[in-house]
PLY file of the C-alpha trace (Angstrom):
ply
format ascii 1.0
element vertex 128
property float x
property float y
property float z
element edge 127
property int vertex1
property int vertex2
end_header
329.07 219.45 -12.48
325.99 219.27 -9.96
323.97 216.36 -10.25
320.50 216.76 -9.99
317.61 215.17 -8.29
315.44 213.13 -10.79
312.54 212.49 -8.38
311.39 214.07 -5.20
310.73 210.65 -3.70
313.86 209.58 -3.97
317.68 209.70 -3.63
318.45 208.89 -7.42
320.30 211.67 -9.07
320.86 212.67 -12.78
325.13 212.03 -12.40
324.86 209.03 -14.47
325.09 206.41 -11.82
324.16 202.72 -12.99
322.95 200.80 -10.16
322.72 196.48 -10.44
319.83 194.20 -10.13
320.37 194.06 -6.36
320.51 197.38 -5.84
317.32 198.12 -7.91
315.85 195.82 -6.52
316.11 197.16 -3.05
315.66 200.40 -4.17
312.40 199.17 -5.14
311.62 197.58 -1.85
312.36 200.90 -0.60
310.66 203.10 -2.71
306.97 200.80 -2.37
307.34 201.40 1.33
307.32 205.27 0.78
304.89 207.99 1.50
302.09 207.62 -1.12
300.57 210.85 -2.72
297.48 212.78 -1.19
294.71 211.80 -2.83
291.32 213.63 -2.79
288.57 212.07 0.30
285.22 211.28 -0.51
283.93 214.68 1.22
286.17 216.57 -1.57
285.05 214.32 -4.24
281.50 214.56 -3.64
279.78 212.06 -6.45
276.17 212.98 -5.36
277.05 216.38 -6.56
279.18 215.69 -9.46
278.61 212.60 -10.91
281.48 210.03 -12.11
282.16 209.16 -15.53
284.32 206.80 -17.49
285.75 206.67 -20.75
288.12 204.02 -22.50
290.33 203.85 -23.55
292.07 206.09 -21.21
293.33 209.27 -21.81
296.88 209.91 -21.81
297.63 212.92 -19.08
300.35 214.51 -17.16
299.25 215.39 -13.57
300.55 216.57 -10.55
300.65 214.52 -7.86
301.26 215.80 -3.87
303.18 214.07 -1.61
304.33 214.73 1.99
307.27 217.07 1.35
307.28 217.58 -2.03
304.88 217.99 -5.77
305.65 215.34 -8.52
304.76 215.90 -12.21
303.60 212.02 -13.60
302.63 210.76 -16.80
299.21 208.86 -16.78
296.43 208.20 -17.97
292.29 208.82 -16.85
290.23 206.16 -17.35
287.73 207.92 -14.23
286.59 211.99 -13.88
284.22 214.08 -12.25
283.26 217.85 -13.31
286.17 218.75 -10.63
288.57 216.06 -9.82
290.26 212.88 -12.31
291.17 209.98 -11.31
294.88 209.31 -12.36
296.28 205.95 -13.14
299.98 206.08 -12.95
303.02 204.14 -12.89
306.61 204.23 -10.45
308.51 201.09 -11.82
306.39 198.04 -12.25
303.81 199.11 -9.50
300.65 201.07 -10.30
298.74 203.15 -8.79
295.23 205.60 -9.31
295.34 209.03 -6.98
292.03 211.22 -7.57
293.45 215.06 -8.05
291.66 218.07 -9.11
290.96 218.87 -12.73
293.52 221.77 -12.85
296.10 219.48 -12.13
296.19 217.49 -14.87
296.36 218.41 -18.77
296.38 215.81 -21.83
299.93 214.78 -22.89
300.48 217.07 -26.16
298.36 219.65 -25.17
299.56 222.88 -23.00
302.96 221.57 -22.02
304.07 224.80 -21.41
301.27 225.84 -18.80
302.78 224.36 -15.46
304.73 226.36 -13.24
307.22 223.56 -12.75
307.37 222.69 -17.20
308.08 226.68 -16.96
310.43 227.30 -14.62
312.32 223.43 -14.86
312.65 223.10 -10.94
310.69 222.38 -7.77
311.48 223.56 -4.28
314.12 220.46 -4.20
316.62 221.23 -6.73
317.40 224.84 -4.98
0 1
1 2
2 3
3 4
4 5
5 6
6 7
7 8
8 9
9 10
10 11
11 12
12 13
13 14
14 15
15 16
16 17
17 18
18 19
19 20
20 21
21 22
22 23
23 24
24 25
25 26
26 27
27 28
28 29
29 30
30 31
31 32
32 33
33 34
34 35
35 36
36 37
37 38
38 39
39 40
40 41
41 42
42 43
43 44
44 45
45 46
46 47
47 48
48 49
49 50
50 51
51 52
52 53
53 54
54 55
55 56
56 57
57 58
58 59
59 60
60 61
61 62
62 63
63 64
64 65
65 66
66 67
67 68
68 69
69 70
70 71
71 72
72 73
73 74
74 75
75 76
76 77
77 78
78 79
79 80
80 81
81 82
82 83
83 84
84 85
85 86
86 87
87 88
88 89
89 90
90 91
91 92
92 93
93 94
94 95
95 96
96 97
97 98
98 99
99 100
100 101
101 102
102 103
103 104
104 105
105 106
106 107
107 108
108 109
109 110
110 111
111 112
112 113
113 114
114 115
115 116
116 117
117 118
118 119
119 120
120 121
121 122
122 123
123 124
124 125
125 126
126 127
């Protein structure tokens, strides 16, 4: 049997291993150290253009997020959007965390699950 990765971001694989409270708990110290995801700049966002608008309570999303080497597929939700771009309020453990993406990366939980290359195909350029 191969195990497989769970996350690009880290070194956690699907074999079924059981780690204790010290080890999570440096896994977390290592893990809130990590690359964060690229996040869309001001310039990209442009609110003078498109204007921001909010809505609550949020609601519930899957987006993908970019990061360094590697595309992540999160659960969210968006409390924040523009005409192009969301803001996406996530969660990695106990820590969260809002990354602005483009619209056409994120769809509503329960909507269009099958749409996403990654949903489709069930791998990313890290389980190869």
């Amino acid at each position: 049997m191969v195990a497989k990765k769970i996350s690009c971001r880290s070194n956690i694989y699907s074999s079924g291993v059981v780690v204790n409270p010290e080890q999570a708990k440096a896994l977390h110290a290592r893990y809130s150290k990590r690359a964060q995801p690229f996040g869309l700049t001001l310039e990209e966002l442009d609110f003078k253009n498109f204007p921001l608008r909010n809505g609550y309570p949020g609601i519930p999303v899957r987006a993908w997020l970019r990061f360094p080497n590697c595309a992540e597929l999160v659960e969210g939700e968006v409390f924040a959007w523009t005409e192009r771009a969301a803001e996406v309020t996530w969660k990695d453990g106990p820590l969260t965390y809002r990354t602005w993406v483009w619209a056409s990366a994120v769809t509503r939980r329960g909507e269009a699950i099958g749409r996403n290359l990654g949903e489709r195909v069930n791998r990313d350029s890290n389980s190869e």
